[in-house]
C-alpha positions as CSV (number, residue, x, y, z in Angstrom):
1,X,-10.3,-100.9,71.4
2,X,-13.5,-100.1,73.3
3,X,-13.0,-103.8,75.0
4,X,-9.6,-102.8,76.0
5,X,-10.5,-99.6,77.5
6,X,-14.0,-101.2,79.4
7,X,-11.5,-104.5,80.5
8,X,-8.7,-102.5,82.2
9,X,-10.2,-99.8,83.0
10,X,-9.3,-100.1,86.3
11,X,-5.7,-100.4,85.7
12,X,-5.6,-98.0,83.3
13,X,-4.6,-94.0,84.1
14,X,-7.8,-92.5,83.0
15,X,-5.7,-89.0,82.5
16,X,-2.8,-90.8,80.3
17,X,-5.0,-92.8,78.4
18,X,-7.4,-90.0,77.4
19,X,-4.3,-88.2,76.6
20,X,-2.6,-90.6,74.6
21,X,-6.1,-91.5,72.9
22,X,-6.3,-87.9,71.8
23,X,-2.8,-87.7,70.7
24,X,-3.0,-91.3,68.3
25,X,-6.4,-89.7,67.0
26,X,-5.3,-86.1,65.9
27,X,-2.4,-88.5,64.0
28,X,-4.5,-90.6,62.4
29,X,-6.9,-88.5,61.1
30,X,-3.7,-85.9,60.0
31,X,-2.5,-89.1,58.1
32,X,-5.9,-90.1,56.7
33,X,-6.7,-86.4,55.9
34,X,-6.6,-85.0,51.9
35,X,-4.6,-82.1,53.0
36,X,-2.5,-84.3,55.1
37,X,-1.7,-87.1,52.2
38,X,1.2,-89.3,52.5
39,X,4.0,-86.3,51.9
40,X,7.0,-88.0,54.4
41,X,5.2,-90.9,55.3
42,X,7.8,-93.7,55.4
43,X,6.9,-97.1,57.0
44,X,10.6,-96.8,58.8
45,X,9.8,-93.6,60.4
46,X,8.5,-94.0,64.1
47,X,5.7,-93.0,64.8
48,X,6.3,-91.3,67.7
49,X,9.3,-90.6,69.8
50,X,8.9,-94.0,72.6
51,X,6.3,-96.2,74.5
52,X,8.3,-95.0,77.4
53,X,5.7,-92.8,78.9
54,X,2.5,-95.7,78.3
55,X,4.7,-97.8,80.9
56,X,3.8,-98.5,84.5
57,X,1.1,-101.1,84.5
58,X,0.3,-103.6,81.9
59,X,-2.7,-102.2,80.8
60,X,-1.2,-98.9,79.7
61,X,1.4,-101.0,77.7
62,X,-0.8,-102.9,75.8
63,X,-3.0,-99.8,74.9
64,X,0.2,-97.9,73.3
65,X,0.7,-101.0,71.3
66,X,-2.6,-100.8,70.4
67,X,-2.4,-97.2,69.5
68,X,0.8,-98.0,67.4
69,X,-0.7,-100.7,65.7
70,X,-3.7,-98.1,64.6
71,X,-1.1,-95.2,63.7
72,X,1.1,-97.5,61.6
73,X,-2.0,-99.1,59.8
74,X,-3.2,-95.3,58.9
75,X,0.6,-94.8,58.0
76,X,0.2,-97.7,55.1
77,X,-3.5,-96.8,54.3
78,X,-1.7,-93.2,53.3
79,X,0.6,-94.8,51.3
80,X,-1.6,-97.0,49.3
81,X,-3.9,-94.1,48.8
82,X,-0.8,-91.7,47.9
83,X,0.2,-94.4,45.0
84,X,-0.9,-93.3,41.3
85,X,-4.1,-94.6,39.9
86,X,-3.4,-96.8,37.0
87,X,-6.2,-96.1,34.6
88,X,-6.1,-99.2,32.2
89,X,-5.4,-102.8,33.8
């Protein structure tokens, strides 16, 4: 992602971005979080209400798919680590 951001930075809306970079983080690390666990976390949820605000220039579109990408890849990590331990294989 730092690629991304030093690529397009000049197409990107240094406000937005840092906003929505903020946002996907506080998720993730919510998800990823002991307290936080995997309690609701349900690979058909979305993950957050609509890419409609990242529009306006490519550059912001591609970094919410990016972000989306990272949240839903926290979203299975939480799953997998929410499963049971099986003790004897």
């Amino acid at each position: 992602m730092p690629v991304l951001v030093k690529l397009r930075s000049h197409d990107l809306d240094a406000p937005s971005a840092d906003a929505a970079i903020a946002a996907a983080r506080e998720r993730v690390v919510a998800l990823l979080s002991p307290e936080g666990g995997a309690e609701g976390v349900d690979a058909a949820t979305p993950l957050r209400d609509s890419l409609a605000g990242m529009h306006g220039s490519a550059a912001m579109e591609v970094l919410g798919r990016r972000l989306e990408h990272i949240e839903h890849a926290a979203r299975k990590v939480a799953r997998l680590a929410a499963r049971p331990v099986i003790e004897s294989i």
